[in-house]
C-alpha positions in Angstrom: -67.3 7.1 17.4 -66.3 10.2 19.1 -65.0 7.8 22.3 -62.5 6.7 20.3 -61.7 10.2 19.0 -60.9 10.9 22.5 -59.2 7.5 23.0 -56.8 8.4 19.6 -56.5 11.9 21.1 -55.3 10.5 24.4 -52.9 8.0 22.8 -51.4 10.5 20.4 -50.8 13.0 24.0 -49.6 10.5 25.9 -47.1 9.2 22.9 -46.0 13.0 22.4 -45.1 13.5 26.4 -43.2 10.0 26.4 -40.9 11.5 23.3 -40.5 14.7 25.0 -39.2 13.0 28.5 -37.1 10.4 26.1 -35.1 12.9 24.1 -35.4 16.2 26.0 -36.3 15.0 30.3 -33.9 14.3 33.1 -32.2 11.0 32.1 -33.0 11.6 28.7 -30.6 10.9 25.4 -28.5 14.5 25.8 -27.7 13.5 29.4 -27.0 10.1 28.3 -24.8 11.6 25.6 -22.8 13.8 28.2 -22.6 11.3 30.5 -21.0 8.8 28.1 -18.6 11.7 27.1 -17.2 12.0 30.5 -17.1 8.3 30.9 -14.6 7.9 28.0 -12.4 10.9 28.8 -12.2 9.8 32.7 -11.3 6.2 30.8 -8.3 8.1 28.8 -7.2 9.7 32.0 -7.1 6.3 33.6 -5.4 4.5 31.3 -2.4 7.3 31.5 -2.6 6.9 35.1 -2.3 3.4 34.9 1.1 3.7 32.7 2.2 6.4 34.9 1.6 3.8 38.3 3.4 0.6 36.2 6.2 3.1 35.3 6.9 3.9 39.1 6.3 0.5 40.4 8.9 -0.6 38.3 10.8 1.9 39.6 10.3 1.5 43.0 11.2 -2.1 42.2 13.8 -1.5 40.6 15.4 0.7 43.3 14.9 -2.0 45.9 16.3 -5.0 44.0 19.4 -3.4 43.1 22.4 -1.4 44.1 23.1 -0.2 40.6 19.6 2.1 40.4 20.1 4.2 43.6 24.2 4.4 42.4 22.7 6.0 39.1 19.9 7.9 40.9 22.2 9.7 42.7 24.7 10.0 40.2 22.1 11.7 37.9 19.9 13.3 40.3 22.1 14.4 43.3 25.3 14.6 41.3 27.4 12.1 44.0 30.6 11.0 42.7 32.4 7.6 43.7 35.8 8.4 46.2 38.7 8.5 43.8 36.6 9.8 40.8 37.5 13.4 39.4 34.3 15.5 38.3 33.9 17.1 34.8 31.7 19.6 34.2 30.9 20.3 30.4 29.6 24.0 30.2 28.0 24.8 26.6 29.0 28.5 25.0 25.9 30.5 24.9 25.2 30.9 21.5 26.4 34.7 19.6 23.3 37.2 19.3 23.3 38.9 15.9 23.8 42.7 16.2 20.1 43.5 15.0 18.6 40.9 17.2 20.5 42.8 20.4 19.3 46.3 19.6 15.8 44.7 19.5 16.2 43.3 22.9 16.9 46.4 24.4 13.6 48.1 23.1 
């Protein structure tokens, strides 16, 4: 009888350090947890990465298909104008201050 009270004993010890290493050991459930945490937000930063690489391959595509892309890339981006065109530029009126806003500014 009191072998297997040391036998019962053992068992119960043995189950209660296998809990501890499974929820609170290296490799155990919080680092499993954290792990899996930093696996979905690298798989969110991925899939905006992968959206951002389409977007420029279609670009890139784009630009090397076709006249009309690098005509309005450097229409928009460089500000180039065609020979025989005439240039406008559009210049917005800064909108009026009230009088109490201005004395504000100036404290």
């Amino acid at each position: 009888m009191r072998v297997l009270g040391i036998l019962v004993l053992l068992l119960v010890a043995l189950l209660a350090w296998l809990q501890y290493r499974l929820w609170f050991g290296g490799g155990g459930q919080g680092e499993v947890q954290a792990l899996q945490q930093q696996v979905h937000q690298q798989a969110r930063e991925n899939s905006g990465f992968k959206q951002r690489n389409e977007a420029l391959t279609a670009e890139v595509e784009d630009l090397k298909s076709g006249e009309k892309a690098v005509e309005e890339r450097a229409r928009s981006e460089l500000g180039m104008i065609k020979p025989g065109e005439t240039f406008y530029r559009v210049v917005e009126p800064e909108p009026a201050v009230p009088a109490d806003d201005a004395t504000s500014l100036d404290e």
